[in-house]
N, C-alpha and C positions, 0 to 999 in steps of 0.2 A: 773632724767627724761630721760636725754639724754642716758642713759644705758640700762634702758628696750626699747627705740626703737632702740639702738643697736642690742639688744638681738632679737627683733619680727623681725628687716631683715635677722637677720641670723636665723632664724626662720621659716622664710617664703619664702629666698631662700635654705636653704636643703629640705625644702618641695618640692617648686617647682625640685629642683636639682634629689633627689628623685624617682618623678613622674616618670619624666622624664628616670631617668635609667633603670626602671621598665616598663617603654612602651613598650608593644608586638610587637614586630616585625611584624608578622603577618597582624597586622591596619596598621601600617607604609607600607608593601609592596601592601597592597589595595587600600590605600591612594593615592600613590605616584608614586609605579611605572607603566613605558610605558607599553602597550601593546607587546610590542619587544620583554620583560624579565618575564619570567616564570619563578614562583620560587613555588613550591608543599613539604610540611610537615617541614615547617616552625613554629621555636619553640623557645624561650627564648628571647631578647630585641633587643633595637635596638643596643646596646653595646658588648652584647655577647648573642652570638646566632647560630641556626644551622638550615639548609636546608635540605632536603634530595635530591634535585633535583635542576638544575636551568638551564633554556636552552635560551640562548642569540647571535643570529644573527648565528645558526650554530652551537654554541660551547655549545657541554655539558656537566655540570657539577655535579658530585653528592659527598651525605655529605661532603656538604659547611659549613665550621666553619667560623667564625667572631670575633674579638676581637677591640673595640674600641681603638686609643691611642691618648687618652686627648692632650698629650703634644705638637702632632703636629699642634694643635690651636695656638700655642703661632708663628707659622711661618705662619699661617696665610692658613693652610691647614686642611682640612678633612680626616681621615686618620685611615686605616682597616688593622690588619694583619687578612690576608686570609689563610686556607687549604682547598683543596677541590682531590677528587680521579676524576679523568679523566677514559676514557674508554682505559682499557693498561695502566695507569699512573697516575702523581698526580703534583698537582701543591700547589707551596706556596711562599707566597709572601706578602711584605707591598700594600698597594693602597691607593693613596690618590688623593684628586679632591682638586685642587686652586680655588680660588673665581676669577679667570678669565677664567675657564671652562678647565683647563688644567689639564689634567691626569698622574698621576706621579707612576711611578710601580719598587719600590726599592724591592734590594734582591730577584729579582725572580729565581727561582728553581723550574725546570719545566720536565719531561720526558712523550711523547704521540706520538702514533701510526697518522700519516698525516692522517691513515683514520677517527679519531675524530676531525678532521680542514677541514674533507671534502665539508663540505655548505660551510666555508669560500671560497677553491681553487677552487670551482667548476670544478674538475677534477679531472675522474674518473680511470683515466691510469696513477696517481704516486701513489705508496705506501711506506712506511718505517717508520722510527722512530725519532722521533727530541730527542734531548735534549735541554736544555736550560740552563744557567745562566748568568742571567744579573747583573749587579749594577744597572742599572737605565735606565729607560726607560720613554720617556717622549711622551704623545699624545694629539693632538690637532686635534678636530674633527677627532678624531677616526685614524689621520696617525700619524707613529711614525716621532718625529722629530728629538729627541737626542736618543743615544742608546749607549751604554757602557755593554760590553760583551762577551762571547762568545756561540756558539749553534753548533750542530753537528746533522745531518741526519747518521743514517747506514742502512744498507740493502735497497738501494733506488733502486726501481725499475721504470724505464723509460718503460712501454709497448712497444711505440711508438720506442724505439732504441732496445730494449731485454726481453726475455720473466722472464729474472732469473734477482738475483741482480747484480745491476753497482758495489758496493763498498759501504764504508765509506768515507765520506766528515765532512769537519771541517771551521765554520768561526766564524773570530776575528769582533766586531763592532766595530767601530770607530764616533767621532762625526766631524762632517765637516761643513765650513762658510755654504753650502745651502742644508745639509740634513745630512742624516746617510749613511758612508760606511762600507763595509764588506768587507775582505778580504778573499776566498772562495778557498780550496786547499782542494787535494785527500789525505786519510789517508791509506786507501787500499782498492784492490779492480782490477776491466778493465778500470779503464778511469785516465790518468794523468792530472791532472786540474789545473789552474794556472786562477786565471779570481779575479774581484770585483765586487760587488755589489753596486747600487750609489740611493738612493732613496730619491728624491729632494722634497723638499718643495711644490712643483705644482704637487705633486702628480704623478709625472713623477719616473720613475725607469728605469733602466738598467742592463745590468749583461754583461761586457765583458771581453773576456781572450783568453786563451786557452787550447786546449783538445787535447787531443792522447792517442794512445789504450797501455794500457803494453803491459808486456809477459803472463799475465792472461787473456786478452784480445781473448772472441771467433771471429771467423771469420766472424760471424755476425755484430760484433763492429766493426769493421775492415773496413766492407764494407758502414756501415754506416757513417761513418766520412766522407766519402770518397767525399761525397756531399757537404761539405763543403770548397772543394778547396786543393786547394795544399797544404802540409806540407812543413814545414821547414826544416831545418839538424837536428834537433832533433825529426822530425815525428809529432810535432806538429801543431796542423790547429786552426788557430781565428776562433770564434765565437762571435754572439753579438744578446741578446733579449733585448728588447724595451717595454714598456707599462707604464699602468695608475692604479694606486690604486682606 
């Protein structure tokens, strides 16, 4: 007796288990998701599945793959490897959400033109190119709080200091007691850079260092620093930005 209702729960959870794998995606993003997240020619489950499009706070995405992974239930997380092409580039990466609303983005590998993060920067006079890879990145309401990594801009162009490109730029993250720093140096290029990045829990950020022009440096750079105060015996001048995520 006790065997055949052995048998009907397992029975009746690979049924449900089943259903379940086999739910369209599609209902589930009608269902569920915010107004915020656009997602257009959505196809296969909620498990594995593909987009053609998905456009979130800014950032666009197209042919978005999904791959569920089970095992990351057992830590007590939700959890997606993602591919998706960006406009210029492509992203790919684990994601996963904690049951205390905390967002977790292992393995990212990422390359995009700053002009497809333009709604995020709201700023129409930088352009260039990131790279990305991270080990890990962790967000809580939407700000990064740990970060392990490295990223790189090239061909960054400043309107506001030059009409052509500054250089290549290169930074190391780190994790810190009251946020994530970055460590921010010139690779090549007109500008020698030496500066961090510090982006505090309160949402509070900073970038300070210093800068001077090379020997590739036009006399427009030149003249632009120059606003910034005195150099040192190395031609170098501090600088320091301030704000709020």
């Amino acid at each position: 007796m006790h065997s055949w209702k052995r048998l009907l729960a397992i029975g009746a959870i690979t049924l449900v288990a089943g259903l379940i794998a086999m739910f369209p995606a599609r209902v589930v993003h009608n269902w569920l998701s915010p107004p915020v997240l656009q997602m257009s020619g959505i196809s296969g489950t909620v498990w594995n599945g593909h987009a053609s499009s998905l456009l979130v706070e800014g950032l666009y995405l197209g042919n978005l793959r999904w791959q569920f992974r089970p095992l990351r239930l057992l830590t007590g997380k939700l959890a997606y490897q993602l591919q998706a092409d960006l406009p210029g580039g492509f992203l790919e990466t684990q994601l996963a959400a904690g049951l205390t609303g905390r967002v977790f983005v292992d393995k990212l590998n990422a390359a995009l033109p700053i002009s497809a993060v333009r709604g995020l920067l709201r700023n129409d006079d930088i352009s260039g190119d990131i790279s990305l890879q991270l080990e890990t990145l962790e967000l809580v309401d939407g700000l990064p709080v740990k970060a392990l990594g490295r990223g790189g801009v090239s061909n960054l162009v400043v309107r506001a200091l030059a009409p052509g490109a500054l250089g290549n730029f290169s930074i190391e993250f780190q994790n810190a007691d009251d946020g994530i720093t970055g460590v921010v140096e010139d690779v090549s290029g007109m500008l020698d850079v030496a500066a961090t990045l510090q982006v505090n829990r309160d949402r509070s950020y900073s970038l300070v260092g210093q800068v001077g022009a090379t020997a590739n440096a036009t006399p427009g750079i030149e003249q632009q620093l120059r606003f910034l105060g005195s150099a040192d015996s190395r031609g170098l001048r501090e600088f320091r930005l301030e704000g709020a995520l």
